[in-house]
C-alpha positions as CSV (number, residue, x, y, z in Angstrom):
1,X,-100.0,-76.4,-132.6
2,X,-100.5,-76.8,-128.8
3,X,-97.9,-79.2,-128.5
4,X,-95.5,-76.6,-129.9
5,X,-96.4,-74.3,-127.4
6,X,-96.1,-76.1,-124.6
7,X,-92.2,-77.4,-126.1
8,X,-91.7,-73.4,-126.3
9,X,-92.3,-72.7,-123.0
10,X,-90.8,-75.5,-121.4
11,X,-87.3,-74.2,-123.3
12,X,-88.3,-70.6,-122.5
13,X,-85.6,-69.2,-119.4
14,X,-87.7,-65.4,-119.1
15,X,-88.5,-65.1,-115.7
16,X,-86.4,-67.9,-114.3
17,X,-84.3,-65.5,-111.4
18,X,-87.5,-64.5,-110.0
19,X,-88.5,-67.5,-107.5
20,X,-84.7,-67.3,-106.0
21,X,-84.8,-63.2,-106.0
22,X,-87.8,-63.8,-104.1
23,X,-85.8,-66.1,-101.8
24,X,-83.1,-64.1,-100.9
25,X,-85.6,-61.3,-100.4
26,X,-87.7,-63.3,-97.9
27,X,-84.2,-64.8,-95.9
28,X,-82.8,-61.5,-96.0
29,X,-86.3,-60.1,-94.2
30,X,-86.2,-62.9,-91.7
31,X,-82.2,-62.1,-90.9
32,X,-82.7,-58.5,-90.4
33,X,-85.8,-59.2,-88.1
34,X,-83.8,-61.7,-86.2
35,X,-81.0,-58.9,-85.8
36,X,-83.4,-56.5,-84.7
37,X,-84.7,-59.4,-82.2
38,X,-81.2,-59.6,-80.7
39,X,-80.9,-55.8,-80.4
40,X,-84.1,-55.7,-78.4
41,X,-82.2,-58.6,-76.2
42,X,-79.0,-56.7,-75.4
43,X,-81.0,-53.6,-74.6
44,X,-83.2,-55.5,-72.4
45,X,-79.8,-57.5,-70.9
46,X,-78.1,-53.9,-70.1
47,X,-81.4,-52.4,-68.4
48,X,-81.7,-55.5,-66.2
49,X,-77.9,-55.5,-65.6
50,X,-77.6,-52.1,-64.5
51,X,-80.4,-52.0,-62.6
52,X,-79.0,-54.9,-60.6
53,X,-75.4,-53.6,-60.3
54,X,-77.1,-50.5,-58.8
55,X,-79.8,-52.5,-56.0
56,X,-76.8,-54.5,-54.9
57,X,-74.3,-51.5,-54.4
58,X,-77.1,-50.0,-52.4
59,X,-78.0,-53.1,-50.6
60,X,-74.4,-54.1,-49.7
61,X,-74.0,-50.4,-48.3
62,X,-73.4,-50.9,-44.0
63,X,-75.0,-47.3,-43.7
64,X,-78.2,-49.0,-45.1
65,X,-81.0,-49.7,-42.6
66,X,-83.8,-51.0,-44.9
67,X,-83.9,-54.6,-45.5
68,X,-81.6,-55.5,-49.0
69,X,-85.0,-57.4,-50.5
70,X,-86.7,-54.1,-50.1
71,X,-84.0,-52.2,-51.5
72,X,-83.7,-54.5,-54.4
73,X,-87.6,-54.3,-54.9
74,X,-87.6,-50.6,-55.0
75,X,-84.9,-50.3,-57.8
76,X,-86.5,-53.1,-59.5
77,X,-90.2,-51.6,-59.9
78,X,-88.7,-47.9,-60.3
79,X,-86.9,-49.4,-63.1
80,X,-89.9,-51.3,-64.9
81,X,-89.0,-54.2,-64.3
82,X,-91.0,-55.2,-60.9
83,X,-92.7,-58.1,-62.6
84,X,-89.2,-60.0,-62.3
85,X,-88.9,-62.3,-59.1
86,X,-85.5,-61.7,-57.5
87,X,-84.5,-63.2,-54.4
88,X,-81.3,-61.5,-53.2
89,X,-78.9,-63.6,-51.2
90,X,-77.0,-61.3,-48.4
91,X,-74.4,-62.5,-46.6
92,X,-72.9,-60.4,-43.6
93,X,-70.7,-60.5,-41.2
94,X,-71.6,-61.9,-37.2
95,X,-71.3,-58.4,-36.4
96,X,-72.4,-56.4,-39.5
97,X,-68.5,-55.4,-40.3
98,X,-69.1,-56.4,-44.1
99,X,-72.5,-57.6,-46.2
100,X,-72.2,-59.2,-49.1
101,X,-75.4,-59.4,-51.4
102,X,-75.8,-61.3,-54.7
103,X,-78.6,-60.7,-57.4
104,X,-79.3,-62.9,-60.1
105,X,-82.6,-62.7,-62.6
106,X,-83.7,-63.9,-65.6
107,X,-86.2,-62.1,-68.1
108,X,-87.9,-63.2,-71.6
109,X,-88.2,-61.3,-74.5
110,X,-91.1,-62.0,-77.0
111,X,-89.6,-61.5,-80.4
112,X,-91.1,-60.4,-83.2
113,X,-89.2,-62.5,-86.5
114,X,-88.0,-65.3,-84.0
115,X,-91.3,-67.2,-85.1
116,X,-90.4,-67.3,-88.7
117,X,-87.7,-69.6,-87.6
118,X,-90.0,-71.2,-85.0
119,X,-88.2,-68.7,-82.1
120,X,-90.8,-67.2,-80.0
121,X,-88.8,-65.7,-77.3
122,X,-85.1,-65.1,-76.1
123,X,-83.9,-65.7,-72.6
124,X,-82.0,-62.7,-70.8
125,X,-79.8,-64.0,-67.9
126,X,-77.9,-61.3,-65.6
127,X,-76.4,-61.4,-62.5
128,X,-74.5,-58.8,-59.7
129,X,-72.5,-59.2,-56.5
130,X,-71.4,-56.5,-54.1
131,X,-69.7,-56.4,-51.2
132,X,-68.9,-53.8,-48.4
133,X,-66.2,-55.3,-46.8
134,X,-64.8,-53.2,-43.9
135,X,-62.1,-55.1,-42.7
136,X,-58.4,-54.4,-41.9
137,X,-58.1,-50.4,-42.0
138,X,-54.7,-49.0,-41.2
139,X,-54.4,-45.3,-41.2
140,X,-52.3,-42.5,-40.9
141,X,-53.9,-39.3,-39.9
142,X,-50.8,-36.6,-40.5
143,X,-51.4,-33.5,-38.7
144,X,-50.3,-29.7,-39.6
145,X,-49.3,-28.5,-36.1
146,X,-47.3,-24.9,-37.3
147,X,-47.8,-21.5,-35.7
148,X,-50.2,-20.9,-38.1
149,X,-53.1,-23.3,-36.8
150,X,-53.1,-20.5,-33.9
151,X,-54.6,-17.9,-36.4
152,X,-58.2,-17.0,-35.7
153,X,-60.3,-18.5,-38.7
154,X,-62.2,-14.6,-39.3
155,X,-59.3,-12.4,-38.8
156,X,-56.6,-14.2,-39.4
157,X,-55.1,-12.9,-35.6
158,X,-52.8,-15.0,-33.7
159,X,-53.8,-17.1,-30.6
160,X,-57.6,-15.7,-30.7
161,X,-60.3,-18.0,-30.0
162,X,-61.5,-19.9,-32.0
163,X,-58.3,-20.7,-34.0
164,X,-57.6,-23.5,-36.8
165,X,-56.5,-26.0,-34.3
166,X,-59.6,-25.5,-32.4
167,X,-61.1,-26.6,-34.9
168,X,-59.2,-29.2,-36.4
169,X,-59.5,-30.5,-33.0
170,X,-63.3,-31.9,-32.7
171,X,-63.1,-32.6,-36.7
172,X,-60.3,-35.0,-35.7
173,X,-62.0,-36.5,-33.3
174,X,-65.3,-36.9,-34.8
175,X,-63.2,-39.2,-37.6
176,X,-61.7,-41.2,-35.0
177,X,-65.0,-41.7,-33.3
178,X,-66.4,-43.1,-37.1
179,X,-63.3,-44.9,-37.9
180,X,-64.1,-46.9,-34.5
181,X,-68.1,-47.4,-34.7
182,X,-67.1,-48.9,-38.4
183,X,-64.2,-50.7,-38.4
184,X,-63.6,-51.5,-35.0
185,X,-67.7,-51.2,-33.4
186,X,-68.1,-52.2,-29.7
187,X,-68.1,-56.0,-29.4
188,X,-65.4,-56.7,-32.6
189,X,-62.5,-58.4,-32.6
190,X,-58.9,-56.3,-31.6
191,X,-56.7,-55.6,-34.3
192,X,-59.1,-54.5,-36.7
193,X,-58.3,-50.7,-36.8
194,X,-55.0,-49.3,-36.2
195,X,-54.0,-45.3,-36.2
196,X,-51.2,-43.3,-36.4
197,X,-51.2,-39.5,-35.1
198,X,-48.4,-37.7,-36.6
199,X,-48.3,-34.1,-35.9
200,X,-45.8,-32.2,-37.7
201,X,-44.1,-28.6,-37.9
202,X,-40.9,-28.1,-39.4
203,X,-40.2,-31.6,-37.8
204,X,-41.8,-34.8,-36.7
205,X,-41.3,-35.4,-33.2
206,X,-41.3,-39.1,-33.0
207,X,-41.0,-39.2,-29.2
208,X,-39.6,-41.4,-26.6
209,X,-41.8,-44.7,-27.3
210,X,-41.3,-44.6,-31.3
211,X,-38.2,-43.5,-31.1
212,X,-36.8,-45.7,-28.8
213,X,-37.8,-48.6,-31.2
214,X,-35.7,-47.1,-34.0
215,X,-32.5,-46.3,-34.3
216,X,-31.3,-42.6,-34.6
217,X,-27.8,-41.8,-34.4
218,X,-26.4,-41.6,-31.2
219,X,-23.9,-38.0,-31.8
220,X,-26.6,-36.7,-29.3
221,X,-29.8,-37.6,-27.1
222,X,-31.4,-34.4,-27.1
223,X,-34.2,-34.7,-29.8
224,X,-36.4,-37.9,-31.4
225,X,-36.3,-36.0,-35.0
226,X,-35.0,-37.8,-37.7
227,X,-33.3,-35.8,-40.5
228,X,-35.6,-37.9,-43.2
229,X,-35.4,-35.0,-45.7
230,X,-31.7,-36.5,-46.3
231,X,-33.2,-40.1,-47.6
232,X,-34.5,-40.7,-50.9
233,X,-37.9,-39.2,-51.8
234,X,-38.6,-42.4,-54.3
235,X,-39.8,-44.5,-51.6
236,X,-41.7,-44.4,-48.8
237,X,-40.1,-47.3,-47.0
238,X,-38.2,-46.3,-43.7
239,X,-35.8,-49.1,-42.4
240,X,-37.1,-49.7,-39.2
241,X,-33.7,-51.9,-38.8
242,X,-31.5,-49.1,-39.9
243,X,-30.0,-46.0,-38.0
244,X,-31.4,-42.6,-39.1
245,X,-29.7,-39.2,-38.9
246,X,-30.8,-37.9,-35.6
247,X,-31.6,-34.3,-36.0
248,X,-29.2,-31.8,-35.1
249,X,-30.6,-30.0,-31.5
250,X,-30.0,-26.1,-31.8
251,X,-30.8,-23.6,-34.3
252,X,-29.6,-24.3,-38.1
253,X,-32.2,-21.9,-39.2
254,X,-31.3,-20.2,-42.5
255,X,-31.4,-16.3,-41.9
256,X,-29.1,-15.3,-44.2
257,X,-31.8,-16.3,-46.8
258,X,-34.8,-15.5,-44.8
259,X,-33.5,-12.6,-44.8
260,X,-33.5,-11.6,-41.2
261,X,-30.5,-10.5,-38.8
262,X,-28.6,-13.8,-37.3
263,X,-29.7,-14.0,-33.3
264,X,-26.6,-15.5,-31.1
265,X,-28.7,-17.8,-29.1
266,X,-30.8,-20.8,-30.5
267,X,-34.6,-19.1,-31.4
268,X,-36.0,-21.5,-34.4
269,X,-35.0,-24.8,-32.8
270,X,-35.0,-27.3,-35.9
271,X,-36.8,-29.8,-33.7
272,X,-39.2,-28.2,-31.3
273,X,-39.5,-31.3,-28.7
274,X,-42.4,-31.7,-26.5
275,X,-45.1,-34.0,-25.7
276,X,-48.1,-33.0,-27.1
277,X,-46.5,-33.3,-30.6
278,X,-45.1,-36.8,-30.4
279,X,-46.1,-39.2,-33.0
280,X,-48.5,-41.6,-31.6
281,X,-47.9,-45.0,-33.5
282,X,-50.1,-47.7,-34.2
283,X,-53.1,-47.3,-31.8
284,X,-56.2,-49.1,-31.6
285,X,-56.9,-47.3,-28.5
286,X,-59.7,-44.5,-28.7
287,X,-58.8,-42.6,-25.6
288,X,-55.5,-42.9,-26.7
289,X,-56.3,-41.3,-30.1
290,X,-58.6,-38.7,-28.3
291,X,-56.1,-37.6,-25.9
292,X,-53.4,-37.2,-28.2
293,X,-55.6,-35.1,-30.7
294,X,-56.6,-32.8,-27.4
295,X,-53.2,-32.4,-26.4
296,X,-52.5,-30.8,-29.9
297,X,-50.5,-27.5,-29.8
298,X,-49.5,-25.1,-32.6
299,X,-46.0,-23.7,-33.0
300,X,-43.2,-24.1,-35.5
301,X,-42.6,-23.7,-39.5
302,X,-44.2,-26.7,-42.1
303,X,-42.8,-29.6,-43.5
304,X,-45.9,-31.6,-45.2
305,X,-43.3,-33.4,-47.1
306,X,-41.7,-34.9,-43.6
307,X,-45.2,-35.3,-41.9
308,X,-46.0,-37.5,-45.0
309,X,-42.8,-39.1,-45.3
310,X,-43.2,-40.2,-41.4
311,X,-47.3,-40.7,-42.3
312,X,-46.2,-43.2,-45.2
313,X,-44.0,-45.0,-43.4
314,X,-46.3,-46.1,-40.4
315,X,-48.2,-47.4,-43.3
316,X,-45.3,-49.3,-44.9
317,X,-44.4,-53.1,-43.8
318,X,-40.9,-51.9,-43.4
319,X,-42.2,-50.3,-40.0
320,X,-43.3,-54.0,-38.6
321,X,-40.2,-54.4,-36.6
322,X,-40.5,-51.2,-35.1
323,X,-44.4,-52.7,-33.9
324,X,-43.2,-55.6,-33.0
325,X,-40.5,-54.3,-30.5
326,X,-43.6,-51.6,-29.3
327,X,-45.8,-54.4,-28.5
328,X,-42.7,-56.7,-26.7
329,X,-42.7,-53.7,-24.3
330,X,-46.2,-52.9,-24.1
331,X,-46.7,-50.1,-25.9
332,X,-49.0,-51.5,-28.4
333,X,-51.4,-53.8,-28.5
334,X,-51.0,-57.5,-29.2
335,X,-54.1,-57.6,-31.5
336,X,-52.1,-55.1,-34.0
337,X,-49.2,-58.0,-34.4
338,X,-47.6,-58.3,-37.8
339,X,-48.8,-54.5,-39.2
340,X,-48.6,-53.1,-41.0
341,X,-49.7,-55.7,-43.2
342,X,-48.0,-56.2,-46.5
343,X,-49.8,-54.7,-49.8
344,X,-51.7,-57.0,-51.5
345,X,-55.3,-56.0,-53.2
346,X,-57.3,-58.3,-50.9
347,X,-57.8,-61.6,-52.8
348,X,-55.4,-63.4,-50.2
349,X,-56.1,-64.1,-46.6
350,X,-58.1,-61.2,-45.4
351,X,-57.1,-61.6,-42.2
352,X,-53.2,-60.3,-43.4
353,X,-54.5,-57.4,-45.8
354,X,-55.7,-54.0,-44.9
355,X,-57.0,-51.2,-47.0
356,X,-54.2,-48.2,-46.2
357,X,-55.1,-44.8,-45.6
358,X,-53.5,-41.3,-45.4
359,X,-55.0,-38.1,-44.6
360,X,-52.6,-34.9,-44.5
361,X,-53.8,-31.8,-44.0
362,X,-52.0,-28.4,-43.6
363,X,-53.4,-24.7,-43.4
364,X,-50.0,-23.5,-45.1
365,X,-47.1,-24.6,-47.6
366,X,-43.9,-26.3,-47.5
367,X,-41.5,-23.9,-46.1
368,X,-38.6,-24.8,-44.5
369,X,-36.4,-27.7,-42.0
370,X,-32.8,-27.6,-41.2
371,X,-30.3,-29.8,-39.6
372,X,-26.3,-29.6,-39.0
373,X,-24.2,-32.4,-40.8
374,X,-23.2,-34.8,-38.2
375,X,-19.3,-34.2,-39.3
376,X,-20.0,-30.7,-37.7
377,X,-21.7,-31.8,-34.3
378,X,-19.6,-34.1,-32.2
379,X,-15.7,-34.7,-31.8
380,X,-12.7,-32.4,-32.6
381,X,-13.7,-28.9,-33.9
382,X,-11.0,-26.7,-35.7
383,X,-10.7,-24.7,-32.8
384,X,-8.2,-24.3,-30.7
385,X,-7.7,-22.0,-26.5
386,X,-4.7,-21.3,-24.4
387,X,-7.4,-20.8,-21.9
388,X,-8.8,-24.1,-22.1
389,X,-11.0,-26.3,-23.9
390,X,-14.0,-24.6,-22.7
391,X,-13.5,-21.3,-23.7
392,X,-15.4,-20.3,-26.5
393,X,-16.9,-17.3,-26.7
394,X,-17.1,-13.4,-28.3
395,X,-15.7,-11.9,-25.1
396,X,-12.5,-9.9,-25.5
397,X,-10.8,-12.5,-23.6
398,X,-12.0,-15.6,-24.8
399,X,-11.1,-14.3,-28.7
400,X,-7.7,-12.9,-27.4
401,X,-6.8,-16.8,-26.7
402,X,-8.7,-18.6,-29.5
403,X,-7.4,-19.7,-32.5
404,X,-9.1,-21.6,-36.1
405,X,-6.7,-23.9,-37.3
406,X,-6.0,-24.4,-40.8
407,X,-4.4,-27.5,-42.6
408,X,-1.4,-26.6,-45.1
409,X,-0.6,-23.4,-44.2
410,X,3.2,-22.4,-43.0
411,X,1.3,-20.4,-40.0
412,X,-1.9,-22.0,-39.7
413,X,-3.7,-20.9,-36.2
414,X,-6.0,-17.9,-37.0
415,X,-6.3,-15.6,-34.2
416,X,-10.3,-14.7,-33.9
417,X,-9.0,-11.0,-31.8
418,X,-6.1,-9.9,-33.8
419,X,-7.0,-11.7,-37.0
420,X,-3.8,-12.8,-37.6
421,X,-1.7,-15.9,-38.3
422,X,0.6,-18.2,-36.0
423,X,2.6,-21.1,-36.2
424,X,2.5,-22.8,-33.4
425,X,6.0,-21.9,-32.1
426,X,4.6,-18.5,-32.1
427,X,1.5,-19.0,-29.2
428,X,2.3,-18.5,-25.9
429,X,0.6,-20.9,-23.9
430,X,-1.1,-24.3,-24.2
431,X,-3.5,-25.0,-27.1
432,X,-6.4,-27.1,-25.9
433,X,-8.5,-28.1,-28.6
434,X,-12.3,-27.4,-28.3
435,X,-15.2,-30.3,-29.2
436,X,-18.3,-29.2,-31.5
437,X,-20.1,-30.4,-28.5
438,X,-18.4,-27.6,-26.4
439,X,-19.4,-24.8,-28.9
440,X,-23.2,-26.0,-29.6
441,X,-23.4,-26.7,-25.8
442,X,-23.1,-22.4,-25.6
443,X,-26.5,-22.7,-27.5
444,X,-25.6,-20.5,-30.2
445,X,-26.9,-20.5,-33.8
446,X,-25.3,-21.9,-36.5
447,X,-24.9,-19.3,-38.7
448,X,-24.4,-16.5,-35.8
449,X,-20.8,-19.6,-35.2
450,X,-20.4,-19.2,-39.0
451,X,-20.3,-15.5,-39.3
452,X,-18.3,-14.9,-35.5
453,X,-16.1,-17.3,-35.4
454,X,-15.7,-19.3,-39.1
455,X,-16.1,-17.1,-41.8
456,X,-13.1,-14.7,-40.7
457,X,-10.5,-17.6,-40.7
458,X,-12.0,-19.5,-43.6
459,X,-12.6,-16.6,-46.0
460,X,-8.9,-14.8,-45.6
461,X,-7.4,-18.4,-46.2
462,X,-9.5,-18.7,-49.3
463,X,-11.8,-16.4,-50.2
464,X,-15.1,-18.3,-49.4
465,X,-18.7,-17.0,-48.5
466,X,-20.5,-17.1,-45.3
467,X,-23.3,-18.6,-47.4
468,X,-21.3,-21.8,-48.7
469,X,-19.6,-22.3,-45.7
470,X,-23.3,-22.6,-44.5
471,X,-24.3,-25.3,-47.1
472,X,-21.4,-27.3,-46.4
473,X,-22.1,-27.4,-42.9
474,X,-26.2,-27.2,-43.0
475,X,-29.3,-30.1,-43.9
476,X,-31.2,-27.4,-45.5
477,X,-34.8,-28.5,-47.0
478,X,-36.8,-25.5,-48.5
479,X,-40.4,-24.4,-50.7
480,X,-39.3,-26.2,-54.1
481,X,-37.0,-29.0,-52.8
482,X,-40.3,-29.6,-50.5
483,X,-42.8,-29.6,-52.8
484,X,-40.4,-31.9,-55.2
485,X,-40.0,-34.6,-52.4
486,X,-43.6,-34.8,-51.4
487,X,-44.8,-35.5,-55.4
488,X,-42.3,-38.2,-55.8
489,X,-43.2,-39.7,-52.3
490,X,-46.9,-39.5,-53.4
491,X,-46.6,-40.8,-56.5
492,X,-44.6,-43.6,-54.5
493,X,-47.5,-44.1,-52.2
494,X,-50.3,-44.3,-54.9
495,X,-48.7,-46.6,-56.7
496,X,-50.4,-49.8,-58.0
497,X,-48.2,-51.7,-56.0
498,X,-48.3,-50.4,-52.9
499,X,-52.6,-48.8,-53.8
500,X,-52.4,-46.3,-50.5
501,X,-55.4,-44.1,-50.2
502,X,-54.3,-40.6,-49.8
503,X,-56.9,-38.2,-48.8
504,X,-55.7,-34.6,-48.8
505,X,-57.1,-31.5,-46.6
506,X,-56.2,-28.0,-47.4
507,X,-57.4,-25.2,-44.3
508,X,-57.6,-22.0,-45.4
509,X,-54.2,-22.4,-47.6
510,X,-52.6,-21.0,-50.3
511,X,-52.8,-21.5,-53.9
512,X,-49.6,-23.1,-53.2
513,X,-50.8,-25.7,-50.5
514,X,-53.7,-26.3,-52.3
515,X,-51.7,-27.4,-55.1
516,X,-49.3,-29.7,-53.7
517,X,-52.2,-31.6,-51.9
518,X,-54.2,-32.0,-55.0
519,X,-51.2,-33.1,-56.6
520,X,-50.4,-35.7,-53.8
521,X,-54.3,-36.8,-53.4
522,X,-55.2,-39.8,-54.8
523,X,-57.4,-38.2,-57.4
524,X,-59.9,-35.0,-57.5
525,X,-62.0,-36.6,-55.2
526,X,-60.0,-37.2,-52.2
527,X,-58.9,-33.8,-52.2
528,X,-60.7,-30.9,-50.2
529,X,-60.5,-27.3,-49.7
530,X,-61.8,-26.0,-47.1
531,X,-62.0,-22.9,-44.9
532,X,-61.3,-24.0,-40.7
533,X,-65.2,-24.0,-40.0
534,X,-65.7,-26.6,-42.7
535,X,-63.1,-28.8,-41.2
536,X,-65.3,-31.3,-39.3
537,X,-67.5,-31.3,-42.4
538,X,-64.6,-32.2,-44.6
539,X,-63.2,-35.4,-42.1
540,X,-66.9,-37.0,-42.2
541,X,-67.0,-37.6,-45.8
542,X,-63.1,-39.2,-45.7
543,X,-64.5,-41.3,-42.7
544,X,-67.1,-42.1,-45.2
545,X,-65.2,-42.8,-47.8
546,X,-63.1,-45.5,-46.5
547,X,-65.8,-47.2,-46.1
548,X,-65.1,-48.9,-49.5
549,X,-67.7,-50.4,-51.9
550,X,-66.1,-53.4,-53.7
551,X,-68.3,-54.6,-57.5
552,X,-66.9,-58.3,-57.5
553,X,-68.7,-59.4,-60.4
């Protein structure tokens, strides 16, 4: 009977899953405790990483006066995590012009299922390096000089202390004066900071050093403008080996559209020459800098699209031969030889890479720059004298004796007096032809030549406007054709390839100005707007700023 029972339940299966259900059960326990384990790791890992990442961006910082191991200590113990023993490795620069700073520390965690599976603990290993490097800095510090910077910053009145240029003034120089104590401190090397001062109005006046390095056209010697609105606004390279279009001296202004009455003498000169607003290229020379920015004087329309066209350029290693030549006639400093440096982000030879800078400001919006076409300024004109090839004028007897000529007709000498047509059989006298040099030489506007002496001949021959005859004869830049060019050149400049730093400063502008800049600005953050007494306040944090923090690892 017992035997029976015990051959039963040996062939009995009831029950049989149990001992592997309770298996799984127990692996599957131990697996999700492991998981939970390694969660507990990765938080752990993330708190220690961060924490890290953030004492060595403070400790690397050149502004920082405390000792990096008691920097590192206070973001360790704030953070929990004091019992860990890190030992921060800084390395600097003879003369404190970059720190570097690496953290590394490792942390256990006690787990809770690692000793099912004979684990008691798991390692966390983490590690940070940061570096304030500030080496190479080449900047470009692009200068709204227009009437407008005369205003008085509470009512708005012109030439009333204080104005906007007094005080762009000290907020100019107060970013010099930082740019040298942290690039280029007292005791450094030459060469390691170089800055460009271009003021601009409706022009940039490069100026008899800058421009004598270049090569503007030669159809006059009157000016250093260059007629840069002309090139194309999809790069920010300017030849420094090629000629430029010298602008036309005189008065293109557009009136007619303004509208205002045409004056007969030269009023809006479209390049107001003078000193104080000459470019000042590549310096590494702080009286230099401080002079020029004191010597600042407002007058004129605004161009911010040719300020920055000229402020990119200086930044561009397209310029270098213009440097070069500079320094072979000492006008620059030897130190500053083979800038502007080609782009590169900084993992070749440090020595050859600089971080580039830009900072325009304006208190206005793109308005307007004009030129004359160079096939209108020098050699034979269409006009013609029997009282010489001087005589050009709206006196009774000057128009009695001059004549426009006109190709193709049967009688094609337009008297200006009588308004009537000759063939040349039919004028008593001599015909001396007259030079476009003769007639700009009287000083008289373009359009005021257009309307007097032009448009009469011109429009009876074939029906033309004053106004086209004035865009086939003018360089006209204006508003929308400004603000077009100066967001392509921006977007140029920004580029990952070229990786220019363009910090924007708006002074009391318009919506319109405002705009524009944030749209050129590198982003958000390197835009301001600011009234003129935040000005100074506004230049501190872009001197700041370039001081650039670098998270290598």
């Amino acid at each position: 009977m017992i035997g029976q029972k015990i051959r039963r339940f040996l062939r009995g299966e009831d029950g049989a899953l149990i001992p592997l259900a309770l298996q799984i059960f127990l692996m599957m326990m131990i697996c999700i405790g492991i998981t939970v384990d390694l969660v507990r790791q990765e938080e752990l890992r993330v708190r220690v990483q961060n924490t890290l990442d953030r004492a060595a961006l403070a400790s690397a910082s050149l502004a920082q006066d405390l000792p990096p191991a008691e920097v590192v200590r206070d973001y360790l113990d704030k953070a929990g995590l004091g019992y860990l023993n890190v030992t921060p490795i800084v390395e600097e620069g003879a003369l404190r012009q970059w720190r570097r700073v690496s953290l590394s520390a490792t942390d256990g965690l006690t787990t809770i299922f690692g000793p099912l599976i004979g684990m008691d603990s798991l390692r966390v290993n983490a590690a940070s390096q940061a570096e304030e490097s500030i080496g190479n800095v080449e900047i470009a510090l692009v200068l709204d000089i227009s009437g407008s910077m005369n205003f008085n910053i509470y009512t708005g009145a012109s030439g009333v202390s204080p104005t906007r240029m007094d005080q762009l003034r000290p907020a100019a120089l107060s970013f010099v004066r930082q740019m040298f104590e942290t690039v280029q401190p007292e005791g450094a090397p030459d060469g390691r900071l170089s800055v460009s001062v271009v003021p601009y109005n409706q022009q940039v006046v490069l100026g008899s050093e800058l421009a004598g390095v270049l090569h503007l056209s030669t159809d006059h010697a009157k000016n250093t403008c260059a007629d840069v609105q002309i090139l194309p606004d999809t790069d920010i390279a300017i030849d420094a080996d090629a000629e430029l279009q010298r602008t036309m001296y005189g008065d293109s202004f557009d009136y007619w559209g303004y509208p205002a009455s045409v004056p007969t003498s030269s009023g809006i000169l479209n390049c107001q020459e003078n000193a104080p607003a000459n470019v000042l290229a590549f310096s590494g020379d702080r009286t230099l800098l401080e002079a020029k920015i004191n010597a600042l004087a407002p007058g004129g329309d605004t161009a911010i699209d040719v300020g920055a066209r000229w402020g990119f350029a200086l930044l561009d290693p397209a310029m270098r031969p213009a440097l070069d030549r500079l320094i072979a006639g000492d006008a620059a400093r030897d130190a500053l030889a083979g800038r502007p440096f080609d782009y590169g982000d900084g993992d070749g030879d440090l020595s050859r890479a600089a971080m580039k800078v830009m900072v325009l400001m304006t208190d206005g919006e793109n308005t307007r720059s004009y030129s004359t076409k160079p096939a209108y300024r020098t050699g034979p004109s269409p006009f013609y004298s029997t009282r010489g090839s001087s005589a050009f004028s709206a006196s009774t007897t000057d128009l009695k004796a001059l004549y426009y000529y006109v190709e193709g007709r049967s009688a094609p000498y337009y008297n200006l007096s009588d308004k009537k047509w000759y063939s040349k059989n039919a004028i008593s006298g001599t015909l001396s032809q007259i030079t476009w040099q003769t007639i700009w030489g009287k000083n008289y506007t373009l359009q005021y030549v257009i309307n007097t002496f032009i448009y009469p001949p011109r429009n009876t021959a074939t029906g033309i406007s004053k106004t086209a005859i004035y865009d086939q004869m003018a360089v006209q830049s204006e508003f929308a054709q400004k603000d077009a060019a100066l967001r392509n050149l921006c977007a140029a400049a920004k580029d990952p390839a070229r990786g220019i730093h363009v910090f924007t400063v708006a002074v009391d502008a318009p919506p319109e100005g405002v705009n524009i800049l944030r749209a050129c600005a590198t982003d958000e953050g390197y835009a301001y707007s600011v009234t003129a007494s935040g000005l100074t306040d506004a230049f501190t944090s872009i001197a700041a700023a370039i001081s650039a923090l670098r998270l290598t690892n």
